[in-house]
N, C-alpha and C positions, 0 to 999 in steps of 0.2 A: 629581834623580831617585834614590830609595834604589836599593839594589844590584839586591837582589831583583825588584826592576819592572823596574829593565833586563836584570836577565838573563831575563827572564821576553819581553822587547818581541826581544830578540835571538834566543833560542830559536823564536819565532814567527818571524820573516823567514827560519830556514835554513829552518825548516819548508819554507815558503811556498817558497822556493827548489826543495825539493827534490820539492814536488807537482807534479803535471802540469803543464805549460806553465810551469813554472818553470826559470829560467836553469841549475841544476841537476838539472832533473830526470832528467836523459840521460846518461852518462858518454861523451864525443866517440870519435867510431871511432878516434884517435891512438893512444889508451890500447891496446884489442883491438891494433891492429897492432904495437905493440909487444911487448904484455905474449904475445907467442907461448910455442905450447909448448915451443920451443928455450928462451926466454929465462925459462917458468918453471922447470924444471927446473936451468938454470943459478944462478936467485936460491935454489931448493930446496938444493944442492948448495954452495952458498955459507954458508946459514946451518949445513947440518952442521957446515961445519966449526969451529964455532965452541964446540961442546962437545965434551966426551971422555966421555960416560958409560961406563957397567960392561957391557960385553957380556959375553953369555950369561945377565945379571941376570934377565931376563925377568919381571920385575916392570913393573906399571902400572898406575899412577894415571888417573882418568875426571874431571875436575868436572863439575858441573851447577849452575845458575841464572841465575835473568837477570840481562840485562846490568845492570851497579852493585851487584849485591848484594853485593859485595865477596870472589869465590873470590881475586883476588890475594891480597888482606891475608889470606886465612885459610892459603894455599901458603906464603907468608912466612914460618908459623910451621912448617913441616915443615922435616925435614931433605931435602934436592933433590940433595947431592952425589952425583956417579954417576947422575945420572937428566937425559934429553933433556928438557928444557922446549917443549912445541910451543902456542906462544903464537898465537891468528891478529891478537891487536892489532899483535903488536912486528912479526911478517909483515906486515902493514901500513902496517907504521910505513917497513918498507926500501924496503916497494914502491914507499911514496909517494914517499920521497927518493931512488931512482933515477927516478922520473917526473919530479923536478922538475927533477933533473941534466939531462934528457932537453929540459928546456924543452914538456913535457906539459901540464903545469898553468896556463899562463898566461892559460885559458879563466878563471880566479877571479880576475886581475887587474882590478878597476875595479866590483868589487862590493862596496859598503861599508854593514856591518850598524848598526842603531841606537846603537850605543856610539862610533863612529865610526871601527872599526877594520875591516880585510877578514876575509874566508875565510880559515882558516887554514888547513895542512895536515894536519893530523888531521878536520881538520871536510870532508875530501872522500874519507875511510874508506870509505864507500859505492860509490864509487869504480871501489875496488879490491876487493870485497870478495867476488868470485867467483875472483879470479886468490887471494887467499890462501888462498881454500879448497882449490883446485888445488894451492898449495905446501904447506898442510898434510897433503892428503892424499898426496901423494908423501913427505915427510919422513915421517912416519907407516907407509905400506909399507917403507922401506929401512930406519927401526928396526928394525921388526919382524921383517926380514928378518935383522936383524942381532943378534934376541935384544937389545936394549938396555934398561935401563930407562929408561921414558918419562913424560911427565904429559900428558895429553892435555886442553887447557884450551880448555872450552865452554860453551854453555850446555845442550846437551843437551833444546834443545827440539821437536826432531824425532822424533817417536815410534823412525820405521824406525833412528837410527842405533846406539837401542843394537844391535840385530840385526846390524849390519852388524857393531861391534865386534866383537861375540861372534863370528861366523863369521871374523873375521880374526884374532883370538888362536886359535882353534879350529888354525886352519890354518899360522899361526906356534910352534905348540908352546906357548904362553904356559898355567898351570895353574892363574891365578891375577888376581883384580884387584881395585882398592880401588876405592870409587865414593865422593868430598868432594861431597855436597849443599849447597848454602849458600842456604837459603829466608827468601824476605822476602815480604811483600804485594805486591800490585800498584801499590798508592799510595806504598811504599815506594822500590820498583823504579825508579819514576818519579823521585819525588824524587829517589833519589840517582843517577840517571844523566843527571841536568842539573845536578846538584850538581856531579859529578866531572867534566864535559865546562865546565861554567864555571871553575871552580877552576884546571884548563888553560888556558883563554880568556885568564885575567889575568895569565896570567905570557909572553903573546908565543906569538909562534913557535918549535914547530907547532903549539902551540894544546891544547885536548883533544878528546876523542873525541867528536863526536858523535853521538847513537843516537835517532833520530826514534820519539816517542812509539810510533807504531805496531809498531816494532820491537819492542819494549818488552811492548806490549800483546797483542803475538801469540805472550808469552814466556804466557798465563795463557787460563784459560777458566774465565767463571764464577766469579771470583776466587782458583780453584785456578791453583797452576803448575804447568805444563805438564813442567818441568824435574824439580821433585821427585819428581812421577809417572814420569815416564821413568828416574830414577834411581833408583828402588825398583825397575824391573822390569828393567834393566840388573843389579842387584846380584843377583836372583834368578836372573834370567838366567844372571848368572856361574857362582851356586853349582851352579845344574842342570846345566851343560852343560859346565862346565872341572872344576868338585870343591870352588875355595872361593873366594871375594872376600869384603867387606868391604863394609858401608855404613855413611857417618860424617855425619851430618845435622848442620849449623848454623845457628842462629838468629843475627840479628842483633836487638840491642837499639835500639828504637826513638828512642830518646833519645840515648843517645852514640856509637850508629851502630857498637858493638864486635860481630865475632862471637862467639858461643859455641857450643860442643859443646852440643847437646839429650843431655841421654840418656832412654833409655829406661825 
């Protein structure tokens, strides 16, 4: 069986897993009882401590686009020293390995996908992925709170949350913010967020990330993304209502899959 067909026959059974009446369709009440608000704030409080940014910097970074279109690789090329990274994969990533510590996860034991390996642990992201937004948005306020510089890495495909931003730099004294677009097609998007959730898959546990088409698909409307547009009006946003931000749009090239700076 070439690569491409299985990872193509694998992609389909998380699917199918994760639709209704699928063995995955439900994240188990153990998870909720756990994952409380004592014990978010604790994991919130945990990951602060793991950087030292510049207080009083009050500088910050926004990404936008969907998921695969490559904001890591394009952050990569920034300089990040002094600045909070607020990631909700790598928040995911701890959630899930204190759940496994927890002996949580063992609902994916005895599920084995067409390649003939299991579930991994990043492929149960979905999971958790209300508790990271909870730990995002808490690391996020005590930044702010704290004047730090931050990257706030999304995809920005919720119209309301540039407003939210904005009324929370408003309110944090913040005068200032850059907004990284990083725009791809919707067939793009796809491809490469099965690209990068297989590419994970083969190197073991925990596997990569997986982001069910629809996820995906509800990054775009009309073959417009949803992300870019939000990030044009987050940038306007900024300049009207703080005095100045930044927007930095990048394409990615179809073919060898490199971002580049658009200009204007």
């Amino acid at each position: 069986m070439e690569d491409k067909q299985k990872r193509e026959l694998v992609y389909e059974e998380l699917t199918a897993l994760y639709a209704k009446g699928g063995a995955l369709a439900e994240a188990p009440p153990s998870l909720m009882d756990y994952f409380d608000e004592v014990e978010l704030v604790k994991v919130a409080r945990e990951l602060m401590r793991h950087e030292t940014p510049a207080e009083r910097g009050k500088a910050i970074i926004v990404t936008a686009g969907a998921p695969g279109a490559g904001k890591s690789r394009v952050l990569d090329d920034f300089d990040l020293s002094g600045y909070r990274r607020i990631d909700p994969d790598a928040i995911k990533d701890t959630l899930l390995e204190a759940a496994e510590k927890q002996g949580l996860l063992q609902y994916r034991n005895g599920l084995q996908l067409p390649d003939g390996a299991g579930v991994h642990l990043r492929e149960l992201g979905s999971h958790v992925h209300r508790f990271s937004t909870i730990v995002s948005d808490l690391m996020r306020a005590a930044s702010l709170d704290r004047g730090e510089n931050i990257v706030v890495d999304g995809s920005l495909a919720w119209e309301p949350l540039a407003q939210r931003y904005v009324d929370e730099l408003l309110d944090a004294g913040y005068e200032a913010a850059d907004v990284v677009s990083v725009e791809v097609t919707e067939e793009m998007a796809l491809e490469r967020a099965q690209a990068r959730w297989w590419s994970g898959r083969l190197q073991g546990e925990p596997g990569g990330r997986f982001v069910p088409a629809a996820v995906v698909q509800a990054c775009f409307d009309e073959g417009h993304s949803k992300c870019a547009l939000n990030a044009e009006a987050l940038a306007t946003q900024v300049q009207d209502e703080l005095g100045a931000g930044t927007l930095v749009r990048y394409g990615v090239h179809p073919r060898t899959g490199v971002p580049a700076q658009i200009n204007y």
